[in-house]
C-alpha positions as CSV (number, residue, x, y, z in Angstrom):
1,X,93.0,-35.9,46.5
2,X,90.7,-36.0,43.6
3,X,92.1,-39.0,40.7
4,X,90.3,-39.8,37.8
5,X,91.9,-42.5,35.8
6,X,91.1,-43.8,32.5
7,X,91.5,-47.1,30.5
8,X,90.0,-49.2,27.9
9,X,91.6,-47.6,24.7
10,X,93.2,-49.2,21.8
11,X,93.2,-50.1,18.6
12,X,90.3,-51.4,16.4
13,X,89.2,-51.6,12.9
14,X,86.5,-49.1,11.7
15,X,82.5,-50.7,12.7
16,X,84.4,-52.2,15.7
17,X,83.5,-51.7,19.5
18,X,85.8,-50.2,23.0
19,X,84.2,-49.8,26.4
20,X,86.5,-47.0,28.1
21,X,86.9,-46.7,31.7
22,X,87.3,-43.9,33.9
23,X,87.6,-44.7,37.7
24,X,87.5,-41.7,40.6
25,X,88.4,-41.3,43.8
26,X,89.2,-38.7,46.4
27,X,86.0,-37.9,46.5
28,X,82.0,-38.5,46.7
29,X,81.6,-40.0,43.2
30,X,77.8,-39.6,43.0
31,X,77.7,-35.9,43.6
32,X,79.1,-34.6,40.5
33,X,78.8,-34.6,36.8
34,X,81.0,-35.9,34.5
35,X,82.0,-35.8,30.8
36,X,84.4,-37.8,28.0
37,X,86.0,-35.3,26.1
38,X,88.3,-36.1,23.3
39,X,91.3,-34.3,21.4
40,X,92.5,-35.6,18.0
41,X,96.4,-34.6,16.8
42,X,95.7,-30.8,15.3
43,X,92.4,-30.6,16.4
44,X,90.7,-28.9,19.3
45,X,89.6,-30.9,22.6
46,X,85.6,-31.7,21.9
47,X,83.1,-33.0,24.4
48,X,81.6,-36.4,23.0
49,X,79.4,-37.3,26.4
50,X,78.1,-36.4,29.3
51,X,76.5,-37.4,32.6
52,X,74.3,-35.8,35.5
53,X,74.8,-36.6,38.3
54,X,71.2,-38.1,38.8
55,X,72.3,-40.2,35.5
56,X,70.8,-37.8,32.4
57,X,72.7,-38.0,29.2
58,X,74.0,-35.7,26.6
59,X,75.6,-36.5,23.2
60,X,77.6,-34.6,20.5
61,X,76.4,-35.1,17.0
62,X,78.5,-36.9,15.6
63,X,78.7,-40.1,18.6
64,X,74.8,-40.0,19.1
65,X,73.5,-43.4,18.4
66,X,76.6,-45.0,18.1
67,X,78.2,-43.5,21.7
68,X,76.8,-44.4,25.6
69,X,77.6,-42.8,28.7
70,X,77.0,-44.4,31.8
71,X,77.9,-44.8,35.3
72,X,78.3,-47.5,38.3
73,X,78.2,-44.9,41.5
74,X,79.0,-48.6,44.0
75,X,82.2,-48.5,41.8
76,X,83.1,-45.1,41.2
77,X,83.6,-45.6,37.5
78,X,82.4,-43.7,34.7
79,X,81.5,-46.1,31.5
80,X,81.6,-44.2,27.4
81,X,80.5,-47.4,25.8
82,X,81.4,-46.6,21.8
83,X,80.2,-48.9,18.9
84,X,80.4,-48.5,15.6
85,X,83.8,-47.0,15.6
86,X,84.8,-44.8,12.6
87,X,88.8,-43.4,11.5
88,X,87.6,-40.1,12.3
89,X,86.8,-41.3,16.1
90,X,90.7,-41.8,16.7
91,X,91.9,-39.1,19.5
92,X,93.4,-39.3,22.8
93,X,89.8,-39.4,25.2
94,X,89.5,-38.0,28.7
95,X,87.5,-37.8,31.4
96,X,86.4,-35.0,33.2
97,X,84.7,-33.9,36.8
98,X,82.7,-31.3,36.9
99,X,84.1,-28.0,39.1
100,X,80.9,-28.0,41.2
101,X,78.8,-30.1,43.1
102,X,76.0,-27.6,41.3
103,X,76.2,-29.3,37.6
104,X,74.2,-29.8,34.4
105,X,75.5,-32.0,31.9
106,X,78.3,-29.7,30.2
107,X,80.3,-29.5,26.7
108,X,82.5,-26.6,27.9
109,X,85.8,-27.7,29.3
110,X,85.5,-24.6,31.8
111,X,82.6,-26.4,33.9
112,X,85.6,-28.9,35.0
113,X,87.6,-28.7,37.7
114,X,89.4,-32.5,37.4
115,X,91.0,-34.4,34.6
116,X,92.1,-37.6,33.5
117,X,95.4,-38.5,32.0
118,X,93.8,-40.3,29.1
119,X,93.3,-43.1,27.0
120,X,94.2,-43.1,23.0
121,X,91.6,-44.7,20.3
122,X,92.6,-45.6,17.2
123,X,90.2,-46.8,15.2
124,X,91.9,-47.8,11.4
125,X,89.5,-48.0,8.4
């Protein structure tokens, strides 16, 4: 049985710094992409990162420079390192598995086939 859980959020003040956590199980971690998406109150669910699984990147706009993405394959655990932090980063953040072991990094919710419960950021200003 696939689980992904995630963990790390909280609250911080703008320009401040959360490492979130996503750990898997249930199946062969390294084989499959993943992806952070987030979804603020009123707002659509948006991908913010995401991870081959051979360990290439991808960024939305508005986290690039500020957001990493990264992966520990001995732990199962998939790492969205965010500095930086600004008010309009608050949402609840999840992580995703991709559907297939056949995967390119991926922005479109529809490419997953697993989901986290999630992990709420606050960030105040």
């Amino acid at each position: 049985q696939v689980q992904l859980v995630e963990s790390g959020g909280g609250s911080v003040q703008a320009g401040g710094s959360l490492r979130l956590s996503c750990g898997a199980s249930g199946y062969t971690y390294s084989r499959y992409c993943m992806s952070w998406f987030r979804q603020a109150p009123g707002k659509e669910r948006e991908g913010v990162a995401a991870i081959s699984k051979y360990g290439g990147s991808s960024y939305a706009d508005s986290v690039k420079g500020r957001f990493t993405v990264f992966k520990d394959n001995a732990k199962n655990t998939l790492y969205l390192q965010m500095n930086s932090l600004k008010p309009e980063d608050t949402a609840m953040y999840y992580c995703a598995r991709s559907a297939f072991v056949d995967c390119v990094p991926s922005f479109r919710p529809e490419d997953f086939g697993y989901w986290g419960q999630g992990t709420q950021v606050t960030v105040s200003s």
